[in-house]
Phi, psi and omega in degrees: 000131143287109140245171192222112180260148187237044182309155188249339195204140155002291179273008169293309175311003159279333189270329182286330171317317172286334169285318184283175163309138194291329169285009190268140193234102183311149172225169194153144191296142193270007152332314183262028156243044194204015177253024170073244187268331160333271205338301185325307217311299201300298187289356152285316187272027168086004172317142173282152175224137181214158189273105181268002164280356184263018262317305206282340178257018158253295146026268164310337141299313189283295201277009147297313214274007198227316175274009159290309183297307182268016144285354190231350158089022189221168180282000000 
């Protein structure tokens, strides 16, 4: 599945944890991992970070990071 959140604010990513699903892998830009205590937050908590000005290596980040989830079975 997809989902695609169109958060407004910081503390929206608190709202969304809860709702998604445990198998679902948060993905997000990586501009907000240079955001000081966000940033720390999202990269302790396993966010994927993809350059979306780059195309083709955030491509390659999602699809490294989608056959790592189905060889190891894991979230």
């Amino acid at each position: 599945y997809v989902i695609v959140c169109n958060h407004q604010a910081s503390l929206d990513l608190l709202g969304m944890v809860e709702v998604i699903p445990d198998r679902c892998v948060p993905i997000a830009k990586k501009e907000l991992l240079y955001m000081g205590t966000v940033g720390w937050a999202c990269w302790l908590s396993g966010i994927i970070f993809i350059d979306r000005y780059k195309r083709e290596d955030a491509i390659n980040v999602i699809s490294q990071t989608a056959r790592t989830m189905r060889r190891e079975n894991v979230r």
